[in-house]
VOGU-3710 file (C-alpha; in Angstrom, 3 decimals, decimal comma):
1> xxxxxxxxxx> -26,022/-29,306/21,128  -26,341/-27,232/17,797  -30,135/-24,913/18,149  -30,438/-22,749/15,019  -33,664/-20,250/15,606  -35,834/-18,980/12,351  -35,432/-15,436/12,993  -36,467/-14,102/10,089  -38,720/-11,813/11,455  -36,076/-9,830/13,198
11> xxxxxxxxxx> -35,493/-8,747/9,311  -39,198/-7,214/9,097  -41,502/-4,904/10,603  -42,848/-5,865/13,125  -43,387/-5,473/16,951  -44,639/-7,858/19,767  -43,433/-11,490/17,982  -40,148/-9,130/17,268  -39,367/-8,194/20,600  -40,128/-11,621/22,232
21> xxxxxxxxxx> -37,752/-13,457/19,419  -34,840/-10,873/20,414  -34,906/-11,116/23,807  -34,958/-15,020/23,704  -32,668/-15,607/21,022  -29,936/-13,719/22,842  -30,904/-14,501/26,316  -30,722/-18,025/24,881  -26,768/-17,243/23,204  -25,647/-15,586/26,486
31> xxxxxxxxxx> -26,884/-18,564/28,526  -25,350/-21,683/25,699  -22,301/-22,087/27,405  -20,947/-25,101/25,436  -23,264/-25,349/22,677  -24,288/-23,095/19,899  -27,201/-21,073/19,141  -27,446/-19,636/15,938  -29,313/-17,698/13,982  -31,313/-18,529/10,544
41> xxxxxxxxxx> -31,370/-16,819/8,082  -27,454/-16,100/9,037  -27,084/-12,851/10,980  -23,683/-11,886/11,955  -24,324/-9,436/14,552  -27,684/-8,258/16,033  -27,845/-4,373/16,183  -30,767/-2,821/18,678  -33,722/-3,828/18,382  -36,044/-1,857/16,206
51> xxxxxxxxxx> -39,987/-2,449/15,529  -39,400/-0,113/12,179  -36,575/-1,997/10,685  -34,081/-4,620/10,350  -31,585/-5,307/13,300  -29,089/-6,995/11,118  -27,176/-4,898/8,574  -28,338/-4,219/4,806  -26,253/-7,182/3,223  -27,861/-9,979/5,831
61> xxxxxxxxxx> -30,946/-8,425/5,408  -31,170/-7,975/1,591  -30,133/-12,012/1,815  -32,483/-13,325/4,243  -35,482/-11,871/2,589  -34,684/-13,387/-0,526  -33,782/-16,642/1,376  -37,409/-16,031/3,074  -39,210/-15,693/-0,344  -37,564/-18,009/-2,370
71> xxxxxxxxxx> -38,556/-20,472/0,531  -42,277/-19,915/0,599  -42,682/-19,453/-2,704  -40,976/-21,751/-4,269  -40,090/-24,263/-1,942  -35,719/-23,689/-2,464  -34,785/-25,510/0,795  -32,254/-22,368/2,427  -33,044/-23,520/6,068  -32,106/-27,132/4,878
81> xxxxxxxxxx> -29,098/-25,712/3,231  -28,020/-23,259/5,985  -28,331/-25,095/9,208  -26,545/-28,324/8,122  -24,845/-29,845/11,826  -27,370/-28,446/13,745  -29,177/-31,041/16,104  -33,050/-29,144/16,313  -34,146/-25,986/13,884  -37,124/-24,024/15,798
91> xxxxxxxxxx> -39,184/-22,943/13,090  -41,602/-19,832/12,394  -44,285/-19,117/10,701  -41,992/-17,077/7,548  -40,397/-21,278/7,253  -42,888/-23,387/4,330  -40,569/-26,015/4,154  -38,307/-26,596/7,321  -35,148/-28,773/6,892  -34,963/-32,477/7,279
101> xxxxxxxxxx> -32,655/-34,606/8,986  -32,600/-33,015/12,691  -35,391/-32,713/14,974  -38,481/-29,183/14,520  -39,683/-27,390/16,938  -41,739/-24,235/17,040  -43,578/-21,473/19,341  -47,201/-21,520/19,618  -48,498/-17,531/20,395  -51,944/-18,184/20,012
111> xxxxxxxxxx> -54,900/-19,454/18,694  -57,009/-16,599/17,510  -57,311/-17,393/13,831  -58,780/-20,617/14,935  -61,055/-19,001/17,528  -61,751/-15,602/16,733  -61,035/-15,582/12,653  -63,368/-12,491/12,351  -60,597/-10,985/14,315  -57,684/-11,374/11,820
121> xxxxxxxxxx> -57,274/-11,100/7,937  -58,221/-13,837/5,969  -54,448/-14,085/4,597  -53,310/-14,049/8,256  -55,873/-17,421/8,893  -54,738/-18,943/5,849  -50,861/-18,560/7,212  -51,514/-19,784/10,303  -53,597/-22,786/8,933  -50,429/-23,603/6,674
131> xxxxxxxxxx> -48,173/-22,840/9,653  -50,258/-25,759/11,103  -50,238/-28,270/8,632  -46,619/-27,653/7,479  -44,603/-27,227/11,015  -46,719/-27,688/13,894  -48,069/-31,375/13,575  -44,816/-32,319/12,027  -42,824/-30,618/15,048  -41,099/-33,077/17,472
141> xxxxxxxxxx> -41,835/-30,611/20,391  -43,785/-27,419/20,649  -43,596/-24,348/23,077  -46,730/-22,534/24,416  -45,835/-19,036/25,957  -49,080/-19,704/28,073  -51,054/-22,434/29,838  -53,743/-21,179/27,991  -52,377/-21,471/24,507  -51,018/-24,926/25,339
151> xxxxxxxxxx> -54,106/-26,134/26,217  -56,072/-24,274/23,326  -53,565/-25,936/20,779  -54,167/-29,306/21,861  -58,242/-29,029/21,807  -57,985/-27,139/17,978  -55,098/-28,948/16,545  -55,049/-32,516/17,796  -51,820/-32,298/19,365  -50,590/-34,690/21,908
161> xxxxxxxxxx> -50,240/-33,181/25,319  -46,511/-34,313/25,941  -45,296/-33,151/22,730  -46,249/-29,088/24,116  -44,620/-27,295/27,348  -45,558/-24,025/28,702  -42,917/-21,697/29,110  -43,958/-18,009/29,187  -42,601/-15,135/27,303  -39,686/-12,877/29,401
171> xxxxxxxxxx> -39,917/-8,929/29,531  -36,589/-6,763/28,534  -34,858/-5,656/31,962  -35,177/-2,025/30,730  -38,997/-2,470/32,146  -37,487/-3,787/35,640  -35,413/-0,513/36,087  -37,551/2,057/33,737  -37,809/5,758/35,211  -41,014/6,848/34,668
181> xxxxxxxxxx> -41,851/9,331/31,609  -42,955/12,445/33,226  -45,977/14,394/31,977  -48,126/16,957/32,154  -51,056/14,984/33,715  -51,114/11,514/35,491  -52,237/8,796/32,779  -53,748/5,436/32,126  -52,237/3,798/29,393  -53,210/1,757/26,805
191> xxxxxxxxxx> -50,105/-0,634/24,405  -50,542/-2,230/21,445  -51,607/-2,410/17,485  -55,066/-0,473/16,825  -56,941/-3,567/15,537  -60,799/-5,229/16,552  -58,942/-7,590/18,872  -57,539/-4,847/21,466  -60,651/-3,633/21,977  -59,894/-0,488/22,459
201> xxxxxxxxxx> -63,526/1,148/21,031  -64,759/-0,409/24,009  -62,097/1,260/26,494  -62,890/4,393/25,054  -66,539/4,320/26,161  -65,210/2,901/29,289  -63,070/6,350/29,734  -66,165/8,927/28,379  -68,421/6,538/30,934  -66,174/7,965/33,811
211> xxxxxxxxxx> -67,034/11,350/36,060  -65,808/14,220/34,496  -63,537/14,959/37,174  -61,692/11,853/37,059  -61,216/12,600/33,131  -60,283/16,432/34,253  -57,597/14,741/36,318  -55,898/12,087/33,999  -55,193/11,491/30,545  -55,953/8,584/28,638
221> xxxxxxxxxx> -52,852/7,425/26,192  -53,324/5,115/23,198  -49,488/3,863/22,017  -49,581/1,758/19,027  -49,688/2,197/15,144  -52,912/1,940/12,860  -53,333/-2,183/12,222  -55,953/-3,686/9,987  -59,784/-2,656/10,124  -59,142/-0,114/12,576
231> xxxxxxxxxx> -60,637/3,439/10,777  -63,482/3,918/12,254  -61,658/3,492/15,424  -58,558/5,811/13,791  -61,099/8,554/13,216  -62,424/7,848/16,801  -59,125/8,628/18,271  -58,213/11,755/16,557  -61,445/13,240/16,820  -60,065/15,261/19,759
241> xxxxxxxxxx> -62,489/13,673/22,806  -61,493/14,722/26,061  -58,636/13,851/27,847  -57,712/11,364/25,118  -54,431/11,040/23,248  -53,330/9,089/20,580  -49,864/8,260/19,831  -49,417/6,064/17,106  -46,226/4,192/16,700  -43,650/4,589/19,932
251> xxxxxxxxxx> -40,301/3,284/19,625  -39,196/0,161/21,502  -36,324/2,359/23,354  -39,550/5,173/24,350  -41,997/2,848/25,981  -40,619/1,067/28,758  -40,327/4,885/30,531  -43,925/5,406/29,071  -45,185/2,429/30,850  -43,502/2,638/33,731
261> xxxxxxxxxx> -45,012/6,514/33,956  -48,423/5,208/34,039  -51,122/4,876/36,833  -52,940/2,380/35,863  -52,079/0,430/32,144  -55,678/-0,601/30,946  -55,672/-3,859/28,474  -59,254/-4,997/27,682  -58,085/-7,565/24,949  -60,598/-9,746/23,475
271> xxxxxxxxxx> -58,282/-12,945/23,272  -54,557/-12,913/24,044  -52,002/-16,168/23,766  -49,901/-14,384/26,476  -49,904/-10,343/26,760  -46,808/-9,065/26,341  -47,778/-5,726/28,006  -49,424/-6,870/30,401  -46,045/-8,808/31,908  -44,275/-5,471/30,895
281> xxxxxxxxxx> -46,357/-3,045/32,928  -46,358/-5,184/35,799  -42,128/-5,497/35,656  -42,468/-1,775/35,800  -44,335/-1,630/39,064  -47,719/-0,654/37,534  -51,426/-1,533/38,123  -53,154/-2,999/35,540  -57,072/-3,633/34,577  -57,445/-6,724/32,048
291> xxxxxxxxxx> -59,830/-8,909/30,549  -60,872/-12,026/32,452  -60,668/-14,197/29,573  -57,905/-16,199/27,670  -54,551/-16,240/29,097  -54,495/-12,710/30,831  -55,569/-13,741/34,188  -52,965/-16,239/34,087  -50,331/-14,176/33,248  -51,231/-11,226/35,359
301> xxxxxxxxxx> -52,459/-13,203/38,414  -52,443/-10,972/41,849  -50,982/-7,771/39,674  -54,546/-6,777/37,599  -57,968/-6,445/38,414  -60,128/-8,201/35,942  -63,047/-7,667/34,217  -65,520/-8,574/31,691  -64,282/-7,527/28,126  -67,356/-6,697/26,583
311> xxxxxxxxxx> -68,729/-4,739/29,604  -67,874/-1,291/29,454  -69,586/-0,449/32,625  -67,190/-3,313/34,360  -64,095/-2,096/32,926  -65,051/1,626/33,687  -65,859/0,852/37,244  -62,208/-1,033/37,260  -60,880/2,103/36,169  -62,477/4,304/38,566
321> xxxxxxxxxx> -61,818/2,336/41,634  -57,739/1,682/41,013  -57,713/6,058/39,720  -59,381/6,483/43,618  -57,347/4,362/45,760  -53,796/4,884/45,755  -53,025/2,844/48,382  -54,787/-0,273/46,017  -52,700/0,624/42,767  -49,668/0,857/44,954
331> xxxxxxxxxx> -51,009/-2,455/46,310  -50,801/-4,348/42,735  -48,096/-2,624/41,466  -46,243/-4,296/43,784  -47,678/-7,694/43,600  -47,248/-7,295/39,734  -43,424/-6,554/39,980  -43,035/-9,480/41,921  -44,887/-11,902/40,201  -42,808/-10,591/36,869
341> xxxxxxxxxx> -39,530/-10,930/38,848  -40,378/-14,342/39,319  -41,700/-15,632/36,143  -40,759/-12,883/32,866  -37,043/-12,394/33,671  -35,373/-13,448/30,252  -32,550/-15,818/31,560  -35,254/-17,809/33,333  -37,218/-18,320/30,250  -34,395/-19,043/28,404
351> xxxxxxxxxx> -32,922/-21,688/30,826  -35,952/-23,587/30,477  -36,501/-23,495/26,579  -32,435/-24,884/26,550  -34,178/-27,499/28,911  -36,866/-28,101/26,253  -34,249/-28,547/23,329  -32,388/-30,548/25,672  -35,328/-33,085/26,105  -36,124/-33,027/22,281
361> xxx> -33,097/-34,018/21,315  -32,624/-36,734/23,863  -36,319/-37,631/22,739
//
């Protein structure tokens, strides 16, 4: 069995969708045995993983963004062209015309441009409706990294139910064995891209809502960079309120000590397909408070306490009780690890999708 992966976005910038696709495509080459997992656009060698940059060298890189371009905008068939003998090509969203003559299959994240569109950029929901039309009715099989997505993608898009499995996304072991980041103060974090969908205007009240001694004791920490239709919420964050810090971009190799320093990781999301750090946190032994919608209760199950994202006096109350009881953070910290041991471990996840292309191909 031949699988070649689009993994063009290990070329860009980019972060969640990056990490996930690195983990999997080398948990998925360590774990091949007999058959072959490769890489399209061709990548020689994968250097470490970095949100900022390319992890293949200039010359690959240089190549498969041409290769990218030339593909979307023109239609020049490179994954056709590069993949020949391979038995299934898992496509992306950076693929307009995927190759012919072997079975497709792709990765559903989420549905948000279908459900939430306000919540994107229109050229993001115009992608993703391509994406649609182009790969994922066409595909031969489909993978949801949640329940949740599965079942969203089937209502929105028509798809038949057997032709989508579940299998969630896996967390980098650096999470399971993180030492936590040592700081001045204890904090609650907060991960991801400052955009209207991470809601984090909303956790900010939440935090000013608490008593002032709880916000004399701990820090609040925003990590992520500056997304799209976030500066009023930019100008929020560096207008110095109290006991708030801001970040901005932290390196891949920085934030699994970061998260594992945390009390509490708060992540009132509006709509997530899975919650990637939400799954990290909880490898890392921490508490988390999360929205009660989308997929986040199923991915965090017994390791969060949930609440109502567009109640700030919910998710302050959350807060409050998990920064007063020890004894209940240490609690689901615990039940988080465990859950993530069980579920998020990358050779897991990647045993099953080899299952997946397995079936496909027998299909």
């Amino acid at each position: 069995m031949k699988i070649a992966i689009d993994a063009t976005a290990l070329l860009l910038r980019s972060a969640g969708v990056k990490s996930v696709l690195y983990h999997w495509l080398r948990a998925l080459q360590d774990l091949a045995g007999a058959d072959s997992v490769v890489a399209y656009p061709p990548m020689p060698e994968l250097g470490g993983l970095d949100h900022e940059g390319s992890v293949a060298g200039r010359w690959p890189t240089l190549r498969g963004i041409v290769m990218a371009v030339a593909n979307q905008r023109l239609g020049v068939p490179f994954p056709q062209w590069c993949t020949r003998g391979a038995d299934v090509f898992h496509s992306s969203n950076q693929v307009r015309t995927p190759p012919r003559g072997m079975k497709l299959t792709a990765t559903i994240h989420d549905m948000t441009c279908w459900k939430m569109p306000e919540l994107h950029t229109a050229a993001n929901v115009v992608a993703d409706k391509r994406y649609a039309e182009k790969v994922l009715r066409r595909a031969d099989g489909l993978i949801a990294v949640s329940e949740y997505s599965r079942r969203d993608a089937i209502e929105l898009l028509g798809l038949r139910p057997e032709k989508i499995v579940a299998i969630p996304n896996g967390v980098s072991e650096e999470y399971f064995r993180a030492a936590p980041m040592r700081r001045a103060k204890p904090y609650v974090l907060t991960v991801g891209t400052i955009e209207p969908r991470k809601n984090i205007d909303r956790l900010l009240d939440a935090w000013e809502a608490l008593r002032p001694e709880l916000r004399a004791e701990y820090e609040l920490i925003v990590a992520g960079p500056a997304g799209w239709a976030s500066a009023p919420t930019i100008a929020r964050l560096q207008s110095q309120l109290e006991g708030v810090r801001w970040l901005g971009y932290v390196a891949e190799k920085d934030l699994p000590s970061l998260t594992a320093g945390a009390a509490v990781l708060a992540y009132p999301s509006l709509y997530e397909g899975f919650g990637l750090p939400l799954a990290e946190a909880m490898a890392a032994g921490v508490p988390c408070v999360t929205s009660n919608v989308s997929s986040m209760p199923e991915v965090a199950g017994e390791g969060a306490r949930f609440v109502d994202p567009l109640s700030v006096a919910e998710l302050s109350g959350a807060l409050a009780g998990l920064l007063e009881n020890a004894d209940e953070r240490a609690r689901l910290g615990r039940a988080g690890r465990a859950r993530a041991a069980a579920l998020y471990r990358w050779p897991l996840v990647a045993e099953r999708s080899l299952e997946f292309f397995r079936g496909v191909i027998g299909s």
